[in-house]
Backbone as numpy.savetxt, mean C-alpha at the origin, in Angstrom:
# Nx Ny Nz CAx CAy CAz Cx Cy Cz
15.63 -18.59 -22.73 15.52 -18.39 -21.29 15.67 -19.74 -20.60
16.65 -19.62 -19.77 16.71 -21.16 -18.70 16.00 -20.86 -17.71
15.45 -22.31 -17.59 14.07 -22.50 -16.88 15.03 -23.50 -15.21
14.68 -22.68 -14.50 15.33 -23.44 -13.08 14.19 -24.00 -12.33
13.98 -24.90 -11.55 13.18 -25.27 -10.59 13.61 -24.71 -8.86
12.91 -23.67 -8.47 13.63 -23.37 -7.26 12.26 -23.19 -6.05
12.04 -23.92 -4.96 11.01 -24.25 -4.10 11.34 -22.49 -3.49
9.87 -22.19 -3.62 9.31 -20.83 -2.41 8.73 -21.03 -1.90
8.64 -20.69 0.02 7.49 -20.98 0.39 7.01 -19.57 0.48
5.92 -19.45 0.66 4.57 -18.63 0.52 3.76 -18.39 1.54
3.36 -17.41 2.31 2.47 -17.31 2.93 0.47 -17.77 2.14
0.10 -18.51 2.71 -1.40 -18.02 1.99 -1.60 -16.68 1.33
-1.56 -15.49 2.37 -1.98 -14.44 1.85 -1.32 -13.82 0.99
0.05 -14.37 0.72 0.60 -13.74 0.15 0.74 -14.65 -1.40
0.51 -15.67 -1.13 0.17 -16.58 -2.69 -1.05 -16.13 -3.46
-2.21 -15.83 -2.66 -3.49 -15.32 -2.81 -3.40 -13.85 -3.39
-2.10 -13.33 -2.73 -2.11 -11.88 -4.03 -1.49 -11.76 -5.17
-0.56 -13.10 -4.98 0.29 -12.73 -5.85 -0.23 -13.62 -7.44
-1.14 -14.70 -7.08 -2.06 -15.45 -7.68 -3.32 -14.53 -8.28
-3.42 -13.47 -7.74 -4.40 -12.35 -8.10 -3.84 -11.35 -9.34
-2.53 -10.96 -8.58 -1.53 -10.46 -9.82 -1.29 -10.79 -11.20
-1.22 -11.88 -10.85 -0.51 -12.68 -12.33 -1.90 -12.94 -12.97
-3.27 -13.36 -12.44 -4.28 -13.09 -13.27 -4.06 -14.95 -14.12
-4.99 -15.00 -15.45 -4.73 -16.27 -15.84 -3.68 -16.05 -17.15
-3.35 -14.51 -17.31 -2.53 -14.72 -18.66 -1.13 -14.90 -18.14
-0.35 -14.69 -17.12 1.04 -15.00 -17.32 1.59 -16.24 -15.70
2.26 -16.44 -16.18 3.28 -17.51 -14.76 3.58 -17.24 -13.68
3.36 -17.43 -12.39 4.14 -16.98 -11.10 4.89 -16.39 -11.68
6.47 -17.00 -12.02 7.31 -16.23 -12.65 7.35 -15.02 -13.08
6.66 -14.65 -13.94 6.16 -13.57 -14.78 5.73 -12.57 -13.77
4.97 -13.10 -12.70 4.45 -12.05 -11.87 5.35 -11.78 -11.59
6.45 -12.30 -10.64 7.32 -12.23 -9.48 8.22 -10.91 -10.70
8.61 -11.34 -11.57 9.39 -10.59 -12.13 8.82 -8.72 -12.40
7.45 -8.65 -12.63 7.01 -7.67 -13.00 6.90 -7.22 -11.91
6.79 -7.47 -10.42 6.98 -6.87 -9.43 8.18 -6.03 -9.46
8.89 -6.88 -9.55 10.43 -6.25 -8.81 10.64 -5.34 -10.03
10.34 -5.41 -11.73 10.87 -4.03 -11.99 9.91 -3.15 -11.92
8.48 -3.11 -11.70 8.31 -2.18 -11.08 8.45 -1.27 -9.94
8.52 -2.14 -8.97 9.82 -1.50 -7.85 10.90 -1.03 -8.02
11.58 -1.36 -9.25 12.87 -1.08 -9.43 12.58 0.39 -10.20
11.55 0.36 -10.71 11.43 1.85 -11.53 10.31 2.72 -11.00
10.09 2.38 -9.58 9.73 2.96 -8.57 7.93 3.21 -8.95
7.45 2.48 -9.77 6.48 2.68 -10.26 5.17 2.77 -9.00
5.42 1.52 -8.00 4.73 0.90 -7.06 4.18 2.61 -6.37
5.61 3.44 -5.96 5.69 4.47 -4.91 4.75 5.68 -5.90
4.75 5.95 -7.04 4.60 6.48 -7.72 2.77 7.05 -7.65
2.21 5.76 -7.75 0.71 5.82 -8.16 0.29 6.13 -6.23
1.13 6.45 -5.14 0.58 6.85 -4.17 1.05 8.50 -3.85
1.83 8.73 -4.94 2.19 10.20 -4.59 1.33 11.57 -4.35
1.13 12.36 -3.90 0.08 13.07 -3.27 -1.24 12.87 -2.37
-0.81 11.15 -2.31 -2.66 10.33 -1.61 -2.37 11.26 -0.29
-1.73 11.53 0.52 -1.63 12.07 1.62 -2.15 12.94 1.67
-1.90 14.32 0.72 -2.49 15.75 1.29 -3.90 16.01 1.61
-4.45 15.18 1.04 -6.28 15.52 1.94 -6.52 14.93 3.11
-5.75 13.77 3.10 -5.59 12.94 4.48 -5.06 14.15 5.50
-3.51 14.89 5.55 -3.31 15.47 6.03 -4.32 17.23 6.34
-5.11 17.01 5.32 -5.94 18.63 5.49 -6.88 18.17 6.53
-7.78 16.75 6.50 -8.33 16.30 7.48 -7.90 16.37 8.79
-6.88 15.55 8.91 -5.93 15.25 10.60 -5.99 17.15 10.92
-5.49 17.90 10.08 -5.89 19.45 10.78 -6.91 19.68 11.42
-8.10 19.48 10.52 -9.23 20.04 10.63 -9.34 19.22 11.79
-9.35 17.90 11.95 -9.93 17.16 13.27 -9.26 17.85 14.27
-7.97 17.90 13.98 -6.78 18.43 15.69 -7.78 19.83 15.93
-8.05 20.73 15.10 -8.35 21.88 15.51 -9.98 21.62 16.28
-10.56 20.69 15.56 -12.10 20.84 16.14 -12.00 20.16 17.88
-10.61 19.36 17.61 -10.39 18.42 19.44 -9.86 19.26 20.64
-9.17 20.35 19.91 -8.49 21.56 20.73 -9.57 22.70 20.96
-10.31 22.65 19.57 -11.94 23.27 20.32 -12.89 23.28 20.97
-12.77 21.83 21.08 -13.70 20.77 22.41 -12.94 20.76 23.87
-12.04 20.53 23.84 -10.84 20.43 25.15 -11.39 22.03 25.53
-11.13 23.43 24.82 -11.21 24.35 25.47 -12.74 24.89 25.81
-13.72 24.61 25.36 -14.83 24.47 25.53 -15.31 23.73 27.08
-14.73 22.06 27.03 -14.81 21.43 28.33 -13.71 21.92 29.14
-12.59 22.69 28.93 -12.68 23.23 30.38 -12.94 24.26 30.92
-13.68 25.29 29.79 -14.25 26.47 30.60 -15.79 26.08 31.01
-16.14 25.05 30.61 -17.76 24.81 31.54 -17.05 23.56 32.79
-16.16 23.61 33.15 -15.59 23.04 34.21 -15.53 23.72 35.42
């Protein structure tokens, strides 16, 4: 493997995660790389698939209890 020297700059917060990532066993490098193929094999999108549907059963339940209040306050109006 050829080893290049190539300057990144970095946000703090974003050195701070990516310094979190890599942990003490492997290299910036190493991180940076395991990012992108997990992105590349869509892994990232993967572990959030279905997080939504209870989120979305909620946002119902709230819309319906706010449309129950609205009609409530305007018949004691």
């Amino acid at each position: 493997m050829c080893t290049m020297t190539k300057p990144v700059t970095l946000s703090n917060a974003a050195y701070k995660a990516l310094a979190k990532i890599k942990g003490n066993d492997m290299s910036f490098s190493d991180a940076v790389l395991k990012l992108v193929e997990n992105s590349r094999n869509g892994q990232d999108f993967h572990k959030f698939a279905g997080a939504l549907k209870t989120q979305a059963a909620e946002l119902e339940k709230f819309k319906k209890q706010l449309e129950e209040e609205r009609t409530r306050n305007v018949e004691k109006m």
